[in-house]
Each structure stands twice: as C-alpha cells, then as structure tokens.
MARBAKOL-422040 format. One record per residue: y, x, z of N, C-alpha, C, CB in turn. Coordinates in steps of 0.1 Angstrom, whole numbers, padded with zeros to 4 digits, always signed. Each point is the difference from the previous one (the first is absolute). Glycine has a CB too. Layout:
N
YXZYXZYXZYXZ;...
REM end
This chain:
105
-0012+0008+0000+0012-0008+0000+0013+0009+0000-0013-0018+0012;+0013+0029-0002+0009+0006+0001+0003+0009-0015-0006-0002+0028;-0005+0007-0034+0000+0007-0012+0007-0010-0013-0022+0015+0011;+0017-0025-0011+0010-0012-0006+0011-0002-0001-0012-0007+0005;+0018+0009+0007+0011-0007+0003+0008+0017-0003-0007-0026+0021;+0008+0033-0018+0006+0015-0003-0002+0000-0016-0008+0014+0024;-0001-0020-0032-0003+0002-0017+0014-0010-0005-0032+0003-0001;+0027-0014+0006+0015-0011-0001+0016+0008+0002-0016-0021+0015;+0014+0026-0006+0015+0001+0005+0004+0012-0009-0002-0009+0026;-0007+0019-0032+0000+0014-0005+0009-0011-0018-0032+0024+0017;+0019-0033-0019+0004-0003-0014+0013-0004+0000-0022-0006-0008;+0026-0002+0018+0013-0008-0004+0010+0008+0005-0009-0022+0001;+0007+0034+0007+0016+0013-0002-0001+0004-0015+0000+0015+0027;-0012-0014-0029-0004-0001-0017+0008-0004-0009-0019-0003+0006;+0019-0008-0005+0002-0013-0009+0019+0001-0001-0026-0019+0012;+0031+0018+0000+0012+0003+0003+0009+0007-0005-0010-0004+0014;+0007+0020-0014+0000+0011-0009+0002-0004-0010-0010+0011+0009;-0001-0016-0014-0001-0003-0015+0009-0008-0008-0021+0001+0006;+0020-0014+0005+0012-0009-0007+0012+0006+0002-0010-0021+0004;+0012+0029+0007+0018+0006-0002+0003+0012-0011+0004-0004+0027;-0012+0008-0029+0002+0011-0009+0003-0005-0014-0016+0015+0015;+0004-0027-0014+0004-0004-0011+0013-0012-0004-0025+0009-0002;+0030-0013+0012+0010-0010+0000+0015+0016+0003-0019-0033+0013;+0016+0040-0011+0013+0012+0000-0002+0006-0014+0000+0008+0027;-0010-0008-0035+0001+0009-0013+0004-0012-0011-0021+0021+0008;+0015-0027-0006+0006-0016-0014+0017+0001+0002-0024-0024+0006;+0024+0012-0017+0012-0008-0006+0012+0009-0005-0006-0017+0017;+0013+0012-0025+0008+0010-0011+0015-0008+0007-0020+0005-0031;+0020-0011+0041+0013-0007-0001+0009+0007-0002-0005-0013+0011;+0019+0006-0012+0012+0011+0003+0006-0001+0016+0009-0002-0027;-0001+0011+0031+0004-0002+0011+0011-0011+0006-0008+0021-0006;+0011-0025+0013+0007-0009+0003+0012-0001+0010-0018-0005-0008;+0028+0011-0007+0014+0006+0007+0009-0007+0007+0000+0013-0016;+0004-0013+0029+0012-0006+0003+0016+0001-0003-0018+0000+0013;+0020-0012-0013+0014+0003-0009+0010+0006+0012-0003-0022-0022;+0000+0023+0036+0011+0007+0007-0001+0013+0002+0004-0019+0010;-0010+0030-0018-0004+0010+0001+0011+0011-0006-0023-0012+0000;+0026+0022-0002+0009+0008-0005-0005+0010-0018+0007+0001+0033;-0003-0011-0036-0006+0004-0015+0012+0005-0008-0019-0019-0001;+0019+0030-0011+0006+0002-0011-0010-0002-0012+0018+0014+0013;-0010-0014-0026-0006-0006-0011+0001+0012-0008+0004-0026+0002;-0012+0031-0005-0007+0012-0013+0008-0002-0008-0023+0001+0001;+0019+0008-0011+0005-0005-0017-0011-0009-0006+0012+0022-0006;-0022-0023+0008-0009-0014-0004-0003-0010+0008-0009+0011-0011;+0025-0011+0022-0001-0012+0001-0011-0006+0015+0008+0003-0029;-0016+0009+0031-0011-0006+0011+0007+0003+0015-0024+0006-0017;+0025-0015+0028+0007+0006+0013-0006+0016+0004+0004-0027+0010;+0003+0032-0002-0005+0009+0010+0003-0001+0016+0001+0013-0020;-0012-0015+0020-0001-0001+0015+0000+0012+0011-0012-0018-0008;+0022+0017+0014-0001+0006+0013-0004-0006+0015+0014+0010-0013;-0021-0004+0018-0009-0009+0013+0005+0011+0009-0025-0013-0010;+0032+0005+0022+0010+0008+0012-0004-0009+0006+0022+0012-0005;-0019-0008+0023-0011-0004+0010+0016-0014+0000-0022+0029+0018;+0032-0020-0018+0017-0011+0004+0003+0003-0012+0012+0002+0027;-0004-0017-0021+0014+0001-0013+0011+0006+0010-0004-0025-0017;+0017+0032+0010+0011+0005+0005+0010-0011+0003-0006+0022-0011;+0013-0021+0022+0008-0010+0005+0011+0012-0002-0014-0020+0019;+0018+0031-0024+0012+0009+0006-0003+0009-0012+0001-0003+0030;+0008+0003-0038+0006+0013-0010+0009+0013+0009+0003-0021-0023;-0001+0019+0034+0012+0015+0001-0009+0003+0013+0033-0007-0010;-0029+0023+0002-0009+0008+0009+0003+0001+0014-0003+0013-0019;+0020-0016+0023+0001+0002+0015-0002-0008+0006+0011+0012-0001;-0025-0022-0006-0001-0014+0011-0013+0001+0000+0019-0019-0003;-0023+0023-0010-0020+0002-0005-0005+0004+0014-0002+0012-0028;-0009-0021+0031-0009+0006+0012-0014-0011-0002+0023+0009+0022;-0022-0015-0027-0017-0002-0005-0005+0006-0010+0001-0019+0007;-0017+0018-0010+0000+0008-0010-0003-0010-0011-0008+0021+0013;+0009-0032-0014+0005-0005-0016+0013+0009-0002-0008-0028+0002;+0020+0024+0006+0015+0005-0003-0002+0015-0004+0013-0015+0018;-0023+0023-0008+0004+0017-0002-0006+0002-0015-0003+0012+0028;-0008-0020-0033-0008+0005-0008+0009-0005-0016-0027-0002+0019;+0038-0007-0018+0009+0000-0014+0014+0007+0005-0011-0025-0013;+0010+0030+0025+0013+0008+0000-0007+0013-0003+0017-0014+0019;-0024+0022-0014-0008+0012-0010+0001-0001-0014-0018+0002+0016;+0015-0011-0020-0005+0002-0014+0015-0004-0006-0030-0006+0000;+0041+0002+0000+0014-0007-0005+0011+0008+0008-0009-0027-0005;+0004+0035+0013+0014+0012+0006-0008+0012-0007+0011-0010+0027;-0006+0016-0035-0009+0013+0002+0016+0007+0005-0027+0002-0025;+0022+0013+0033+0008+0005+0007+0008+0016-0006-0015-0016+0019;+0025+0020-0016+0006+0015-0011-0011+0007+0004+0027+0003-0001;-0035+0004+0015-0011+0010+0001-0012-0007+0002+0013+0017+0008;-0022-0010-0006-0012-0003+0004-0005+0009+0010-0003-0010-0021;-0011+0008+0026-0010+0012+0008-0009+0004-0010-0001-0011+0025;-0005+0026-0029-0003+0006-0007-0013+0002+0004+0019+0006-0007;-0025-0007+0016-0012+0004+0007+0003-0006+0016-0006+0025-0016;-0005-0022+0020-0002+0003+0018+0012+0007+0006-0027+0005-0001;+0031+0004-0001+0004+0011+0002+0015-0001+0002-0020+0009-0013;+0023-0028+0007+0014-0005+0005+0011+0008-0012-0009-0002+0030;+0004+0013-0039+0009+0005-0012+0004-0008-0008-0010+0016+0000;+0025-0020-0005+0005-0010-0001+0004+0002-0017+0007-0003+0027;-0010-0007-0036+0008+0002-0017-0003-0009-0004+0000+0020-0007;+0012-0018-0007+0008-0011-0003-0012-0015-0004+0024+0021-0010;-0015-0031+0015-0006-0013-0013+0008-0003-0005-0014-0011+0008;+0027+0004-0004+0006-0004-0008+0015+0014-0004-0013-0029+0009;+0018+0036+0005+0010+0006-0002-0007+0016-0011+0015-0014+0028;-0002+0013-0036-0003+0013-0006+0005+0014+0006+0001-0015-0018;+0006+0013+0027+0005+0013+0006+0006-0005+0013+0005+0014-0021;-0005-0005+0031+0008-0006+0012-0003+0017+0005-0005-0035+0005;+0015+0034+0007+0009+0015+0005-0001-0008+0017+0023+0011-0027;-0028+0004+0037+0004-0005+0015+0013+0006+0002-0023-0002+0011;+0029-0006-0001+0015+0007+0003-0005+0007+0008+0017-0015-0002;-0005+0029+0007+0000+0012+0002+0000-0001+0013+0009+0009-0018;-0013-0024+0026-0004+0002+0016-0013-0003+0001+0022-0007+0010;-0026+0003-0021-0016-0006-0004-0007-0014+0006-0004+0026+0001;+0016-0033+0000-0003-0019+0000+0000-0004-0014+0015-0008+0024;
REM end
C-alpha cells in the first residue's frame, strides 16, 4: 500500500512538471503593453519601452532624492567633469578646459 501510494505521488510531481513546462514553452502571443508605460517611437514606428521600478515626480537636481527622480536627473544633467577611475582622478565631460585658482578652491 505504502509502495503505491509513493508511485502515485512520484507520477503526479511527474505529471505537474510536465504540464508546466509545457504550458511555459507554448503560445506565440504578443505581449501586452500598457499604455501608461514610458515609451518612445523608433523610426518604424514600433514603441520602446522602458521598464523603471518609479515614475519621476521631480526634474531638478537640488530636490531629486528618490531614485525614479535621481535616475532621469543622471541621465538629462550630464556634468562639466567627471570621476575617471577609483582613484577619484577627475576629466573632462562636458568642460573643455578649466584652470584652479592660485589658492587651489
């Protein structure tokens, strides 16, 4: 009885498997886009989707403190220097030249 009942229970983790694998590998649908999503439109015309955890409530950087806000104030401020490495070595992004004054602020 006991050997029975363990053959049963073995087939139908079995069975289970089976049907999910195969209900995860079928169907050709398309996806199903929501229209409040942050899309631009290609040159043919098809959206592109960007998938962000937030939406931004705040464009200016001296208020940004979530990271919806920080993550389009990064990418829509770019800054005159940058960090070059670890190492905190500093050069240019946007400035083409810049000079320290002769007290070094």
């Amino acid at each position: 009885m006991v050997v029975k009942s363990k053959k049963l229970i073995i087939l139908g983790v079995i069975m289970i498997i089976a049907s999910l694998t195969i209900a995860g590998c079928g169907g050709t649908q398309k996806a199903n886009t929501d229209t409040n999503t942050n899309t631009e439109t290609s040159k043919n015309n098809t959206p592109f989707v960007i998938a962000r955890s937030t939406d931004a409530e705040l464009v200016d950087p001296g208020f940004a403190w979530s990271e919806g806000d920080i993550d389009i104030v990064f990418h829509v401020f770019d800054g005159l220097v940058k960090f070059k490495n670890d190492d905190l070595e500093v050069e240019s992004a946007l400035a083409t030249a810049w000079k320290s004054s002769e007290d070094g602020k």
